[in-house]
C-alpha positions as CSV (number, residue, x, y, z in Angstrom):
1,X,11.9,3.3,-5.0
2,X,15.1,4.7,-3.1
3,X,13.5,8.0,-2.7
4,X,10.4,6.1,-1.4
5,X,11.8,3.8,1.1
6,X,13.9,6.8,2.6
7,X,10.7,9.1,3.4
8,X,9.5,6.1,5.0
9,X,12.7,5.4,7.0
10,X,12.7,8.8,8.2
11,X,9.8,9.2,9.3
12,X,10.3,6.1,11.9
13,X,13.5,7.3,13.6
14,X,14.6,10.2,16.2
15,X,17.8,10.9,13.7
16,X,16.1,11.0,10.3
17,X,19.7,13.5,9.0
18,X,21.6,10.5,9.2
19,X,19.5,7.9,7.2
20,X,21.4,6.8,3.6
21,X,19.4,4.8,1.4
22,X,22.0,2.9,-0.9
23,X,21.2,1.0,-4.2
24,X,23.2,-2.3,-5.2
25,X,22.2,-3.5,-9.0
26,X,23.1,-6.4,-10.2
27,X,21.7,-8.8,-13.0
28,X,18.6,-9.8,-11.4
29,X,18.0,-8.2,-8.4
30,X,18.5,-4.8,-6.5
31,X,19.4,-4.3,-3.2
32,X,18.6,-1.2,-1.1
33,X,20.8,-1.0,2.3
34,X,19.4,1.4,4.7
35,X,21.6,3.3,7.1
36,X,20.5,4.7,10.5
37,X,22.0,6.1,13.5
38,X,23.5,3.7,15.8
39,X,20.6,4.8,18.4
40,X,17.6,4.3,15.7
41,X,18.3,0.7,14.4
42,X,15.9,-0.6,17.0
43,X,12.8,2.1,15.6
44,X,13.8,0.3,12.7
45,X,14.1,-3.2,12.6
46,X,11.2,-3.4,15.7
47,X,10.1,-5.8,17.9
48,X,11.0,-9.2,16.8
49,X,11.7,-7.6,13.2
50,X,8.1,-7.0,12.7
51,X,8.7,-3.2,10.9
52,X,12.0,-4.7,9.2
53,X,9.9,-7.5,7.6
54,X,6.8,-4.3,7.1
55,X,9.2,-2.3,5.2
56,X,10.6,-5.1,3.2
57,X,6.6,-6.3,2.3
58,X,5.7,-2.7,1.6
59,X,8.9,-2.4,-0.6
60,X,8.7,-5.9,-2.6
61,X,4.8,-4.6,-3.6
62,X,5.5,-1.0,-4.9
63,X,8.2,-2.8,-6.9
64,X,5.8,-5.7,-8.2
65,X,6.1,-4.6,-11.4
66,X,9.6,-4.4,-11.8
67,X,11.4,-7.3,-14.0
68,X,14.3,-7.6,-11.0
69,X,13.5,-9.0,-7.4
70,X,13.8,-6.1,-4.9
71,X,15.6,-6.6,-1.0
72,X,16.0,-4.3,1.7
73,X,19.3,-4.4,4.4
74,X,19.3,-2.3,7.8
75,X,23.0,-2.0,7.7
C-alpha cells in the first residue's frame, strides 16, 4: 500500500524526488504520512481538499480487505 500511494503522489506534484511515504502501525490501525515539497502541498491536498479526501477514498478501498483501518496525513 505505501509503494502504491507513493506512485500516486508522485505523479501529482512538480517535486516527485522529494515525496516520503511513511508508515505508522499500531494495534488497529496504520497511518501513512505523506511528505512533499513545501511548493507541492497545494497539487496535493487540492482545491478545498477534494484530492486529499481522493487519495484518502482511493487508499481506504485498496485496503478494504485489510483487518486494520487505514489513514492518510499530508505532513
Amino acid at each position: 500500500m505505501k509503494d502504491f500511494l507513493e506512485i500516486v503522489v508522485r505523479q501529482l506534484v512538480d517535486h516527485p524526488e522529494q515525496v516520503v511515504v511513511e508508515e505508522e502501525e499500531s494495534e488497529k490501525s496504520i497511518t501513512y504520512k505523506v511528505t512533499v515539497a513545501e511548493e507541492d502541498k497545494g497539487q496535493v491536498i487540492g482545491r478545498e481538499g477534494k484530492i486529499a479526501k481522493s487519495l484518502r477514498t482511493v487508499t481506504k478501498a485498496a485496503s478494504r480487505n485489510m483487518p486494520k483501518m487505514v489513514f492518510v496525513d499530508i505532513v
